[in-house]
PDB file as gemmi writes it, atoms N, CA and C in Angstrom:
CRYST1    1.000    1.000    1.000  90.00  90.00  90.00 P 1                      
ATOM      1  N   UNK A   1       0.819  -1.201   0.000  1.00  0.00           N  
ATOM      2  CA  UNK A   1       0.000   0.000   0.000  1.00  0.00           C  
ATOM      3  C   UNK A   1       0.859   1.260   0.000  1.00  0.00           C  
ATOM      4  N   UNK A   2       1.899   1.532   0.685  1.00  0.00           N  
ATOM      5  CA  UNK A   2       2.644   2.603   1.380  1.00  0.00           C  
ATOM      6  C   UNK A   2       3.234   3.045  -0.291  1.00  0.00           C  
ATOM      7  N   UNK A   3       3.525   1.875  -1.376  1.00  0.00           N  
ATOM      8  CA  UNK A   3       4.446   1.551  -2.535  1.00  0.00           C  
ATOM      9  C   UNK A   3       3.891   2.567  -3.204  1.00  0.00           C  
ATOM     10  N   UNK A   4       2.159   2.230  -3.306  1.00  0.00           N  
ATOM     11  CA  UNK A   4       1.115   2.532  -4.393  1.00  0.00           C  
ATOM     12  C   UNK A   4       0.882   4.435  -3.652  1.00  0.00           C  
ATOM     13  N   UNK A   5       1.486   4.708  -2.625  1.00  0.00           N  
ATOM     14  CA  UNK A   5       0.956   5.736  -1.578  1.00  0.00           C  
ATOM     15  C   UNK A   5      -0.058   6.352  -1.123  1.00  0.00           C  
ATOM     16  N   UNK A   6      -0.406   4.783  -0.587  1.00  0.00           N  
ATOM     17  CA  UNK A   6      -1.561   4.853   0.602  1.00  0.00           C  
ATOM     18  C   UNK A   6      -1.394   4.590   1.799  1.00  0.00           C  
ATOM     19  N   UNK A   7      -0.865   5.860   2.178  1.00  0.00           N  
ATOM     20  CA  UNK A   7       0.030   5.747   3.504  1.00  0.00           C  
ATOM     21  C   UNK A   7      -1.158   5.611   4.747  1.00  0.00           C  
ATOM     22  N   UNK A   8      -2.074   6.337   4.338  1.00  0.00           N  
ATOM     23  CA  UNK A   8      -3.639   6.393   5.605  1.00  0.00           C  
ATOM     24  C   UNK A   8      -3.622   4.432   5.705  1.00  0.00           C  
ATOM     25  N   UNK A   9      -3.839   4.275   4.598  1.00  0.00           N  
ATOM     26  CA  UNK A   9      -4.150   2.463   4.681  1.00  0.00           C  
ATOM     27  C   UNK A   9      -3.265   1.632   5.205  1.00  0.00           C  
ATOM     28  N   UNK A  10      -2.250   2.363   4.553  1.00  0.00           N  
ATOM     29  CA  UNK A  10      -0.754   1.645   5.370  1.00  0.00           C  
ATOM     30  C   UNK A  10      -0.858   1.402   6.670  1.00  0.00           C  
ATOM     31  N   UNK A  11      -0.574   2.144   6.711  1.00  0.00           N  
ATOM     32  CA  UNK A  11      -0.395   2.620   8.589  1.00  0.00           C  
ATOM     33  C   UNK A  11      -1.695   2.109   9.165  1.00  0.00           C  
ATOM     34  N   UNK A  12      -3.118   1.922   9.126  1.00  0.00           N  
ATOM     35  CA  UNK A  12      -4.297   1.630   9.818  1.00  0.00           C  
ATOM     36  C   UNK A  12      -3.936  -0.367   9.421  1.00  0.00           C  
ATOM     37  N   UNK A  13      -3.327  -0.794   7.951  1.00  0.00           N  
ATOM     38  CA  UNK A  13      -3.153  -2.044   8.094  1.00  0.00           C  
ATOM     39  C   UNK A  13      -2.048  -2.445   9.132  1.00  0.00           C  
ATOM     40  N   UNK A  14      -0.351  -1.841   9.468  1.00  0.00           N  
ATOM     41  CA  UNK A  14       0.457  -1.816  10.397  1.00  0.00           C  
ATOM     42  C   UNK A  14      -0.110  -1.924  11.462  1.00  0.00           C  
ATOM     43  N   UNK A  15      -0.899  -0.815  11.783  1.00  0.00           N  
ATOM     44  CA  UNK A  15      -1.371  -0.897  13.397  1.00  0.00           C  
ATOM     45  C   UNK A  15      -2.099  -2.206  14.020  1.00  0.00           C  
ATOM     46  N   UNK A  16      -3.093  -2.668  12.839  1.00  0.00           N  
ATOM     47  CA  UNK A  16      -3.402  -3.740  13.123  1.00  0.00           C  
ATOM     48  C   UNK A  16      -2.477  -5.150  12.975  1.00  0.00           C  
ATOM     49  N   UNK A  17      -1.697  -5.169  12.162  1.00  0.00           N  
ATOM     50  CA  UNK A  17      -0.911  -6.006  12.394  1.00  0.00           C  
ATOM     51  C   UNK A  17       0.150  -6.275  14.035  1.00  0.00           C  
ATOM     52  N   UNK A  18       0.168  -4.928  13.933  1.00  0.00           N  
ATOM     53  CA  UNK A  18       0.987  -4.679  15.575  1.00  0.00           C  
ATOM     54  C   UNK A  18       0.451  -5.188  16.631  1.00  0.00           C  
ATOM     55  N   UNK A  19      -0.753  -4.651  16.422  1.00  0.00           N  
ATOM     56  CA  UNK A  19      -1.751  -5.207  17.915  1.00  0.00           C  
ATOM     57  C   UNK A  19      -2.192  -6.306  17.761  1.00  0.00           C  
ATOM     58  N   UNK A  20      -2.041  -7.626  16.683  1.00  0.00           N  
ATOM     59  CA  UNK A  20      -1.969  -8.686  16.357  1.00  0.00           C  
ATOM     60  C   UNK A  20      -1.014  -9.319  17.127  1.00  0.00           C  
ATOM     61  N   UNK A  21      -0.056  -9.050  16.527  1.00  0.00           N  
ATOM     62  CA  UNK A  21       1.376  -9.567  17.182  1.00  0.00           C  
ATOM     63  C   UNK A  21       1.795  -9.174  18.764  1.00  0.00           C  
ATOM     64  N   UNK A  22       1.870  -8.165  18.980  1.00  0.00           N  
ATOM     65  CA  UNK A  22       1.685  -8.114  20.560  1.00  0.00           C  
ATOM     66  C   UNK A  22       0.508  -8.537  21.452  1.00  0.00           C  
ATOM     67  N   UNK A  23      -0.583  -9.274  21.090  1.00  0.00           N  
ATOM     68  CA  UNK A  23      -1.602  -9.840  21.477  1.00  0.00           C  
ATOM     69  C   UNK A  23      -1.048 -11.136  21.598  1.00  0.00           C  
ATOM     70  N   UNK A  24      -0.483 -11.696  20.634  1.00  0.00           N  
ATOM     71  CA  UNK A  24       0.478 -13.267  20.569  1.00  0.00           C  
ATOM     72  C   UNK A  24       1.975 -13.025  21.155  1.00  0.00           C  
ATOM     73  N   UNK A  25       2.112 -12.178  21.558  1.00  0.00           N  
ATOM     74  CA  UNK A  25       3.414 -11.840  22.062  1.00  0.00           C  
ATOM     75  C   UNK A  25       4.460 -12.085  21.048  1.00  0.00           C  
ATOM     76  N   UNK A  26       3.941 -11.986  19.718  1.00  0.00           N  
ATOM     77  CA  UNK A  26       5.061 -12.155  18.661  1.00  0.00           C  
ATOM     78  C   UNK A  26       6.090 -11.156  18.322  1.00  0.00           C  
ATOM     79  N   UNK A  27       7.756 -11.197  19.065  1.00  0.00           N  
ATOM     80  CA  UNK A  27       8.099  -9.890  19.169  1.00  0.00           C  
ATOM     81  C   UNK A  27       8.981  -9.740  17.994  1.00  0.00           C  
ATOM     82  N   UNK A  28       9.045 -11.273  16.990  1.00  0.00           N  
ATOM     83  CA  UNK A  28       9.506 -10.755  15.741  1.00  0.00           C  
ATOM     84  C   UNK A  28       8.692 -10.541  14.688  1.00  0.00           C  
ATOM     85  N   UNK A  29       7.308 -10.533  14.838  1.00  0.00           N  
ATOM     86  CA  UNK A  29       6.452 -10.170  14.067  1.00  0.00           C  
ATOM     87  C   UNK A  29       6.429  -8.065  14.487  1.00  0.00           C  
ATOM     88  N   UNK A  30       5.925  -8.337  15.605  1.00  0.00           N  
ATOM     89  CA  UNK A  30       6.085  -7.066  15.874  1.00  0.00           C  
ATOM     90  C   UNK A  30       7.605  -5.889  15.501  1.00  0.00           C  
ATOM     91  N   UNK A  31       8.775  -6.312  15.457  1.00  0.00           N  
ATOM     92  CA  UNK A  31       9.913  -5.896  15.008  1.00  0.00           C  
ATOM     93  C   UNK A  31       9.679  -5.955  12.981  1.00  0.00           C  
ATOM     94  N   UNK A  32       8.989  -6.806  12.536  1.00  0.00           N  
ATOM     95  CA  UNK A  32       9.071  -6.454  11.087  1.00  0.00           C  
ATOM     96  C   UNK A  32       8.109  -5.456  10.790  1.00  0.00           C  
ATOM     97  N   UNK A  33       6.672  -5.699  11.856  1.00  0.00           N  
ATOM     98  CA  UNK A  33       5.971  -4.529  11.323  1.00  0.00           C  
ATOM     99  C   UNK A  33       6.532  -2.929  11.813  1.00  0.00           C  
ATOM    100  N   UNK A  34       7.152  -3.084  13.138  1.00  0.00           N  
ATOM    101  CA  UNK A  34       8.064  -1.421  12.417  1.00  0.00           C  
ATOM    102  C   UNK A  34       9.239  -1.449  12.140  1.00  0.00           C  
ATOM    103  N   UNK A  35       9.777  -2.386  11.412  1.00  0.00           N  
ATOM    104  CA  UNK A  35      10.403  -1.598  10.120  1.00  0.00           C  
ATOM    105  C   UNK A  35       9.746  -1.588   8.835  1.00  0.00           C  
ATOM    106  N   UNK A  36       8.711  -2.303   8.735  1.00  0.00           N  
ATOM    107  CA  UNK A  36       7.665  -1.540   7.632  1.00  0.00           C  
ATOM    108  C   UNK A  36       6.691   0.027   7.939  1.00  0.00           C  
ATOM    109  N   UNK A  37       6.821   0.023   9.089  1.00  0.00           N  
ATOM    110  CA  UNK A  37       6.311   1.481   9.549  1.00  0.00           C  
ATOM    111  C   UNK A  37       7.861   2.414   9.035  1.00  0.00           C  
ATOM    112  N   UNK A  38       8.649   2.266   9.700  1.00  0.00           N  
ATOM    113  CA  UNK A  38      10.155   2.956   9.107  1.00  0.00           C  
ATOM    114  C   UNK A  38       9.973   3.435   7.426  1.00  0.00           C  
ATOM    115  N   UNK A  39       9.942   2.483   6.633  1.00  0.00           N  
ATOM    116  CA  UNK A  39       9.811   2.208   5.624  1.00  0.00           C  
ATOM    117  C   UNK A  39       8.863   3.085   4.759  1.00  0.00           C  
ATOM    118  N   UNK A  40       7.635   2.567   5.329  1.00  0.00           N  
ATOM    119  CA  UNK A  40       6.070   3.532   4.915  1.00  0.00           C  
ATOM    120  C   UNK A  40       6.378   5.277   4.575  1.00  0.00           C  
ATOM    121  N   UNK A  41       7.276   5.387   6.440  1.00  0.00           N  
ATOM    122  CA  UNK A  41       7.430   6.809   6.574  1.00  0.00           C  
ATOM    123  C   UNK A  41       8.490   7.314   5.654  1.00  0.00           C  
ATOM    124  N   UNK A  42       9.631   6.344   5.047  1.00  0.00           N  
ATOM    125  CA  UNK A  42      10.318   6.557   4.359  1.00  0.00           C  
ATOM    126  C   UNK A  42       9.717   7.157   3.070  1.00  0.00           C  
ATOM    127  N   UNK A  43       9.076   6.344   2.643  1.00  0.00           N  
ATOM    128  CA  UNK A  43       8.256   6.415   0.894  1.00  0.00           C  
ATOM    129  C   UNK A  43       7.625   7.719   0.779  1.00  0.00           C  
ATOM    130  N   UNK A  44       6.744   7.702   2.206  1.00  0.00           N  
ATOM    131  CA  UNK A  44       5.991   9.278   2.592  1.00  0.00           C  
ATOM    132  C   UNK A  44       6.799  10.337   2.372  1.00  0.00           C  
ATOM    133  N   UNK A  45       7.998  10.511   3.609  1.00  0.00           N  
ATOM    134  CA  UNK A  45       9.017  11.286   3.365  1.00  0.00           C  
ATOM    135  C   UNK A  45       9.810  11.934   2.042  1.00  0.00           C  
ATOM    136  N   UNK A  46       9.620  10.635   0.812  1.00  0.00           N  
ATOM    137  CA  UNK A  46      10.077  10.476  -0.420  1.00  0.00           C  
ATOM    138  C   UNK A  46       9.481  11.721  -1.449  1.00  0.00           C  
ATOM    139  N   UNK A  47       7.849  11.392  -1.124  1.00  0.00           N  
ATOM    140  CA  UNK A  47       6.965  11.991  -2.053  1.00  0.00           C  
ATOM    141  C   UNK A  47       6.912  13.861  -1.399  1.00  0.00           C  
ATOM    142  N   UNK A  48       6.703  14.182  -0.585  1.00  0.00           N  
ATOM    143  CA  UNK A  48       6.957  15.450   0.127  1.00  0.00           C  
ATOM    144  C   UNK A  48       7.546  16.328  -0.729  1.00  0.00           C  
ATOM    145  N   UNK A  49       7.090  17.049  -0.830  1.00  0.00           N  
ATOM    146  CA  UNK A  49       7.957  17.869  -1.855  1.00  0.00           C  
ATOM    147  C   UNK A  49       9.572  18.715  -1.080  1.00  0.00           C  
ATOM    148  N   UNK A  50       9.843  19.529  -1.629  1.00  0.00           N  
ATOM    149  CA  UNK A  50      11.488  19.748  -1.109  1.00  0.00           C  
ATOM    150  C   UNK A  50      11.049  21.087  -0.063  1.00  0.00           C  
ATOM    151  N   UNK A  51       9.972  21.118   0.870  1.00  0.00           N  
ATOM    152  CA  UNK A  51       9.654  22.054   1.761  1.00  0.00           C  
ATOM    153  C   UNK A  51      10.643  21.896   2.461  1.00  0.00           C  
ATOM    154  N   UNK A  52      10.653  22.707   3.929  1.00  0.00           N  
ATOM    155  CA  UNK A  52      11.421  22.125   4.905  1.00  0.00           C  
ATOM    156  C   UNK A  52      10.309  21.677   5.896  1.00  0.00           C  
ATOM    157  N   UNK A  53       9.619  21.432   5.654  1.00  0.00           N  
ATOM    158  CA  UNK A  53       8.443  20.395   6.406  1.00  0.00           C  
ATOM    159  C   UNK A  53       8.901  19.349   6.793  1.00  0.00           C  
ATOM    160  N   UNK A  54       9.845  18.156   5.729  1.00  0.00           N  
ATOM    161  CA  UNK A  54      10.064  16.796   5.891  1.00  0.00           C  
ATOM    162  C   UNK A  54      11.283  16.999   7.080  1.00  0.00           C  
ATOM    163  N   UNK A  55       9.949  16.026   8.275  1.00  0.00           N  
ATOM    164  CA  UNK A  55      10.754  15.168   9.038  1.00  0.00           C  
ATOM    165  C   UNK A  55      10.519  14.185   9.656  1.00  0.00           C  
ATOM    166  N   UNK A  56      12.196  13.636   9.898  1.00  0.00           N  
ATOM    167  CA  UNK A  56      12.265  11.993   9.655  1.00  0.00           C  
ATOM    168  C   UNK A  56      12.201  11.606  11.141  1.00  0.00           C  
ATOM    169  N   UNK A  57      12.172  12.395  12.082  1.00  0.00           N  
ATOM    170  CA  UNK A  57      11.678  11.656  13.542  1.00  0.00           C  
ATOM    171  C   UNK A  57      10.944  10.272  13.722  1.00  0.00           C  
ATOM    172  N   UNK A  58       9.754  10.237  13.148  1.00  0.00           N  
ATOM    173  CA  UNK A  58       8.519   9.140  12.838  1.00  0.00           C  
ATOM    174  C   UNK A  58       9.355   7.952  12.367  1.00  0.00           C  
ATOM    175  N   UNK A  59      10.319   8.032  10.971  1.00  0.00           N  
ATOM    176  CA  UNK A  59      10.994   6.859  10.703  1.00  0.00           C  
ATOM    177  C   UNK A  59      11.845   6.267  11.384  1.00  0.00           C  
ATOM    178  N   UNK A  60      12.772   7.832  12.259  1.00  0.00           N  
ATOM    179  CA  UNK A  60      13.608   7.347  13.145  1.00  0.00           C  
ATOM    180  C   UNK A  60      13.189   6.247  14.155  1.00  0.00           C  
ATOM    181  N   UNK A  61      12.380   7.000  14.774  1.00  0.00           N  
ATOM    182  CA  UNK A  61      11.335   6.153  15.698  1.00  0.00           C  
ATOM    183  C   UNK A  61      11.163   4.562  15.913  1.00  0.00           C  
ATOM    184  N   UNK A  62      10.307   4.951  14.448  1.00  0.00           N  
ATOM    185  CA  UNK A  62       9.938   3.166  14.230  1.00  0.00           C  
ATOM    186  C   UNK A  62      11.413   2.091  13.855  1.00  0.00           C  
ATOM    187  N   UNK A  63      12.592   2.688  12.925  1.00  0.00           N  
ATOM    188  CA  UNK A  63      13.458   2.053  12.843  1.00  0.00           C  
ATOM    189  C   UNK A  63      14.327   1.682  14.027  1.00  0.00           C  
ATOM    190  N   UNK A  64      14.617   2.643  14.674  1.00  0.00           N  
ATOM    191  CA  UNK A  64      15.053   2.613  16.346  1.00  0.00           C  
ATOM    192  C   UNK A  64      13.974   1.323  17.198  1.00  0.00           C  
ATOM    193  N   UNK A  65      12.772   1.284  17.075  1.00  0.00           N  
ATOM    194  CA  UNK A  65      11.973   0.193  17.955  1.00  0.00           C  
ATOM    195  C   UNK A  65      12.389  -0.941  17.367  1.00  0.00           C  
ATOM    196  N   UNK A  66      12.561  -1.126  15.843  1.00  0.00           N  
ATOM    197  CA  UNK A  66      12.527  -2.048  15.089  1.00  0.00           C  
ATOM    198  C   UNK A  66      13.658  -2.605  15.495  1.00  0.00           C  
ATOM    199  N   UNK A  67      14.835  -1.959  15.581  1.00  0.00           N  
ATOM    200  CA  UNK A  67      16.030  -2.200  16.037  1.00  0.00           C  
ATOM    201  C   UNK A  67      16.417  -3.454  17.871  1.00  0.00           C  
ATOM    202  N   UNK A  68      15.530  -2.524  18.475  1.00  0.00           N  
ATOM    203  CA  UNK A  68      15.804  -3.072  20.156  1.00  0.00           C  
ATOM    204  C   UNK A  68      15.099  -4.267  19.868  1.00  0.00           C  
ATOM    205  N   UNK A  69      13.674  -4.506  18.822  1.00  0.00           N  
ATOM    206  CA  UNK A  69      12.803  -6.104  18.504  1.00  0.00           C  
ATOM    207  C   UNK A  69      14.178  -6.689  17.903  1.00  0.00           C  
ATOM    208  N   UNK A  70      14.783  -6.639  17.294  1.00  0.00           N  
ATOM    209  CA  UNK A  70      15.361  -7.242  16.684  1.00  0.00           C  
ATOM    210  C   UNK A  70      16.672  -7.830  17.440  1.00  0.00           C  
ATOM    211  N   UNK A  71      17.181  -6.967  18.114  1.00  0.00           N  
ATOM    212  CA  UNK A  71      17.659  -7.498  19.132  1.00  0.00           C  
ATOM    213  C   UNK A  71      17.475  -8.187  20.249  1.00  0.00           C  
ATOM    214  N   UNK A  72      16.472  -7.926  20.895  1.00  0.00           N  
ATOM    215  CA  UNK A  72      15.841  -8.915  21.492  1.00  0.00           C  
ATOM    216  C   UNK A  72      15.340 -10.739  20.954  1.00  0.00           C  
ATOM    217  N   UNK A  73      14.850 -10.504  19.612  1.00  0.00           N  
ATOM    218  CA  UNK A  73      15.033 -11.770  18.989  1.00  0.00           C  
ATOM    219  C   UNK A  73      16.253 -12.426  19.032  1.00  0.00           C  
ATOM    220  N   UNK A  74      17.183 -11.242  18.808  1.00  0.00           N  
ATOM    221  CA  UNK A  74      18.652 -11.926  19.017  1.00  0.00           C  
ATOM    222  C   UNK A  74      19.364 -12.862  19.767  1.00  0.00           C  
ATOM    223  N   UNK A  75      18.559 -12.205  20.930  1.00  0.00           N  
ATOM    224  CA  UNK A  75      19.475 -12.796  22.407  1.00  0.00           C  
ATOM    225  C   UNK A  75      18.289 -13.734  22.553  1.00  0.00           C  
ATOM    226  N   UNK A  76      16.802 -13.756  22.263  1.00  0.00           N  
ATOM    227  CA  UNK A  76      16.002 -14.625  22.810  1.00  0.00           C  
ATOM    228  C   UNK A  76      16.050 -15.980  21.856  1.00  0.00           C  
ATOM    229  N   UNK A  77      16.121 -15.829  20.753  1.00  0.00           N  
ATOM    230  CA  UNK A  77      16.045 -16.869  19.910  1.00  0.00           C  
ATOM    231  C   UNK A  77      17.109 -17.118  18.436  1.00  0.00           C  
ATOM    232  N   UNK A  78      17.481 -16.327  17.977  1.00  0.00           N  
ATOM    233  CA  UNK A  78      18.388 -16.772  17.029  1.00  0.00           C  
ATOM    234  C   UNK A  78      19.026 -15.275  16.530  1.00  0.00           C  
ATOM    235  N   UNK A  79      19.823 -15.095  16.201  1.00  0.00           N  
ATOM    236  CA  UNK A  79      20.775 -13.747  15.453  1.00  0.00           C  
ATOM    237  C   UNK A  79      20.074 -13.652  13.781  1.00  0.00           C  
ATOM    238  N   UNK A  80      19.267 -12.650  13.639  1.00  0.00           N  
ATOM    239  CA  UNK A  80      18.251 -12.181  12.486  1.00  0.00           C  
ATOM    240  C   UNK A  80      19.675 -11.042  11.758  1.00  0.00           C  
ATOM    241  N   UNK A  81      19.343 -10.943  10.377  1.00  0.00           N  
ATOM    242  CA  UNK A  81      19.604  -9.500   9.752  1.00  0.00           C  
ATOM    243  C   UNK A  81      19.285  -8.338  10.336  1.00  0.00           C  
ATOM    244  N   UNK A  82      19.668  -7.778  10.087  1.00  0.00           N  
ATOM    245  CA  UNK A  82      19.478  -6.440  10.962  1.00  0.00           C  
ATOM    246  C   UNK A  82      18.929  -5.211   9.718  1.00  0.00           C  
ATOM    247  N   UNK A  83      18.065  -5.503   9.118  1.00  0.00           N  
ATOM    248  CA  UNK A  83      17.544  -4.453   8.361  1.00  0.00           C  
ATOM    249  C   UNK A  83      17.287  -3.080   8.564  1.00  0.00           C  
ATOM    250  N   UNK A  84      16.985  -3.133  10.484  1.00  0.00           N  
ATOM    251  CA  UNK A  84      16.921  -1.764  10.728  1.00  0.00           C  
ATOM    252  C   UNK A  84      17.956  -0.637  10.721  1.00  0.00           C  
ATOM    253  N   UNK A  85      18.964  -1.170  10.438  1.00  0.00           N  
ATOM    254  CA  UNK A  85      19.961  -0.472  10.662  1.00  0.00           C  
ATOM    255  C   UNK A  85      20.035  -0.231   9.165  1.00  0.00           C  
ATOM    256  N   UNK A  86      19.657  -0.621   8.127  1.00  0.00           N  
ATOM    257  CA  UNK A  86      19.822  -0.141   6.768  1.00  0.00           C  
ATOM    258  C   UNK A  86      18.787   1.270   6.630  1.00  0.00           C  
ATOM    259  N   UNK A  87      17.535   0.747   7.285  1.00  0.00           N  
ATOM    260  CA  UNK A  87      16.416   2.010   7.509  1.00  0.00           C  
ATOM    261  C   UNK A  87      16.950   3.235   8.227  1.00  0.00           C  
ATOM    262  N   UNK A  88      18.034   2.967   9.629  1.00  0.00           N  
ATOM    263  CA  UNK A  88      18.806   4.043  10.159  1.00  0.00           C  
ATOM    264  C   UNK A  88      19.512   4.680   8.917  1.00  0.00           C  
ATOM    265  N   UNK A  89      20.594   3.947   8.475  1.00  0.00           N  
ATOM    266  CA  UNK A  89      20.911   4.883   7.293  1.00  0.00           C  
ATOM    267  C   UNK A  89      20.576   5.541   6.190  1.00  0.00           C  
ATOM    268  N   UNK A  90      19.158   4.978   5.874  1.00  0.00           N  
ATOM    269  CA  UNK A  90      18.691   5.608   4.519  1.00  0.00           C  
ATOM    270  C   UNK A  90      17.549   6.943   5.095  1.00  0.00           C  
ATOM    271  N   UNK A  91      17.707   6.812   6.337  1.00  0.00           N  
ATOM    272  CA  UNK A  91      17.115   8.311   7.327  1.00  0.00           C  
ATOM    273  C   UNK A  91      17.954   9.820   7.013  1.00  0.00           C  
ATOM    274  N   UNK A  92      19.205   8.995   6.826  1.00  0.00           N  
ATOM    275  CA  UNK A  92      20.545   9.856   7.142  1.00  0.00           C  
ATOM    276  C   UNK A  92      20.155  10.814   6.187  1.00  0.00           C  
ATOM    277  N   UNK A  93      19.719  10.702   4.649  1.00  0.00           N  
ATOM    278  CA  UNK A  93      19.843  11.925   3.875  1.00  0.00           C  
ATOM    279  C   UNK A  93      18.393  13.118   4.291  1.00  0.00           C  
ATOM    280  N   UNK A  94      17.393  12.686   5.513  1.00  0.00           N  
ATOM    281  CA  UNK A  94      16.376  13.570   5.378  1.00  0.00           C  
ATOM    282  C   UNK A  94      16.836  14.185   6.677  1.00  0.00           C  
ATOM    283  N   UNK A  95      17.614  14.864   7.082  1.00  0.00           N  
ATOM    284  CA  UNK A  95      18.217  15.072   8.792  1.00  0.00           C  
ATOM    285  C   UNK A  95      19.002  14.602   9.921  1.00  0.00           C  
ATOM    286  N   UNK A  96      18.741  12.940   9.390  1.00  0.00           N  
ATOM    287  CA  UNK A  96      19.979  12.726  10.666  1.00  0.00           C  
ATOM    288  C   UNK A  96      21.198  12.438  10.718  1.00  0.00           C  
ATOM    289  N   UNK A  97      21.830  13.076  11.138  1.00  0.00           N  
ATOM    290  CA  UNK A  97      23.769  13.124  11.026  1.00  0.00           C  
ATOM    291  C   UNK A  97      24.050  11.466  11.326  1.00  0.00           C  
ATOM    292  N   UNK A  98      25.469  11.249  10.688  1.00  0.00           N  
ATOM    293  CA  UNK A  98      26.143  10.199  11.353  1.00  0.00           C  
ATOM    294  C   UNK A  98      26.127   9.703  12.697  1.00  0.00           C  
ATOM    295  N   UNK A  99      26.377  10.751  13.349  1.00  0.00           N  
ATOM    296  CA  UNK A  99      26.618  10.617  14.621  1.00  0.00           C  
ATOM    297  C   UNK A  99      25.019  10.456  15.332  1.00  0.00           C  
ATOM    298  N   UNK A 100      24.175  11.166  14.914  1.00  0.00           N  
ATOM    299  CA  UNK A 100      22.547  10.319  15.300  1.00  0.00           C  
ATOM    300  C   UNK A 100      22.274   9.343  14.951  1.00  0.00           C  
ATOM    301  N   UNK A 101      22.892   8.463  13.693  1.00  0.00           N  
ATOM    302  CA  UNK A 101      22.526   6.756  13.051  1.00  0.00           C  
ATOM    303  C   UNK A 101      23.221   6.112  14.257  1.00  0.00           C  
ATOM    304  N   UNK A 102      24.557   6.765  14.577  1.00  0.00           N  
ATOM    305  CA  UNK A 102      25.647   5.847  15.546  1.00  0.00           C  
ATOM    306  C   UNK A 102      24.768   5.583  16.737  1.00  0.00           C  
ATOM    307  N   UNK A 103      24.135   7.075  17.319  1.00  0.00           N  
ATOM    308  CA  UNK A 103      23.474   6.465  18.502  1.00  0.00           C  
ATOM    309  C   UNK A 103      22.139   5.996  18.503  1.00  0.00           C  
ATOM    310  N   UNK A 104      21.577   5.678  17.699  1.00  0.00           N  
ATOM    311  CA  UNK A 104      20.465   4.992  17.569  1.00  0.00           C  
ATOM    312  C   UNK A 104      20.782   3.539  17.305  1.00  0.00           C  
ATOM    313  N   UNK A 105      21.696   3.882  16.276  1.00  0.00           N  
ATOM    314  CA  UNK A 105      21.751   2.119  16.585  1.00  0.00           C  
ATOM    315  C   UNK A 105      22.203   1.479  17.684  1.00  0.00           C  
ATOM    316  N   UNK A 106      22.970   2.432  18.426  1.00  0.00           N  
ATOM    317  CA  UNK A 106      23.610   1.853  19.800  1.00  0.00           C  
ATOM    318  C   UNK A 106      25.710   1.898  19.101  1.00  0.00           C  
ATOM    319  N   UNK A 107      25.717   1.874  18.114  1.00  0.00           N  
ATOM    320  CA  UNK A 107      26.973   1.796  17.270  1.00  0.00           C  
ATOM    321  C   UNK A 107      28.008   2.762  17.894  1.00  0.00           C  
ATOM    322  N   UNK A 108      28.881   2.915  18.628  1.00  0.00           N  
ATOM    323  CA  UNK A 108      30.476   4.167  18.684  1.00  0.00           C  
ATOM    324  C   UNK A 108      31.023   3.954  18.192  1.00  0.00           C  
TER     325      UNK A 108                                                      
END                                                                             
């Protein structure tokens, strides 16, 4: 949906997926749906025109949560890709410095 940019739909299908998965306590279900929230906000962010309106807080956000799920899968059950950290960097060109990817990901 987010592709086609239907970000309203997006995001109301995410949410429900979220509260799906944290209902089952699924915390790697819940870790993919925000980094598809990351993502969404990315595409959003994309289409925006060149105001200085666009900001990437919201992606940060969700890629940063996506990040600690993913780690947590880590230590609880098996060592996953780490996609969120690709979403941290592709943040980098709408506002956030190096040194904000470093500490979000937890990275020095």
């Amino acid at each position: 949906l987010a592709y086609r940019g239907e970000y309203a739909e997006s995001e109301t299908e995410l949410a429900m997926a979220l509260k799906i998965f944290v209902k089952q306590n699924g915390v790697q279900g819940q870790g993919v749906t925000w980094a598809y929230r990351a993502l969404c906000e990315l595409l959003r962010l994309r289409t925006v025109s060149q105001s200085a309106n666009r900001e990437p807080h919201s992606a940060i956000e969700s890629a940063r949560r996506a990040l600690e799920l993913a780690d947590e899968v880590a230590r609880t059950v098996y060592p996953v890709e780490r996609d969120s950290e690709l979403l941290i960097s592709a943040v980098r060109p709408w506002g956030g410095s190096r040194g904000d990817s470093a500490a979000i990901s937890g990275v020095r």
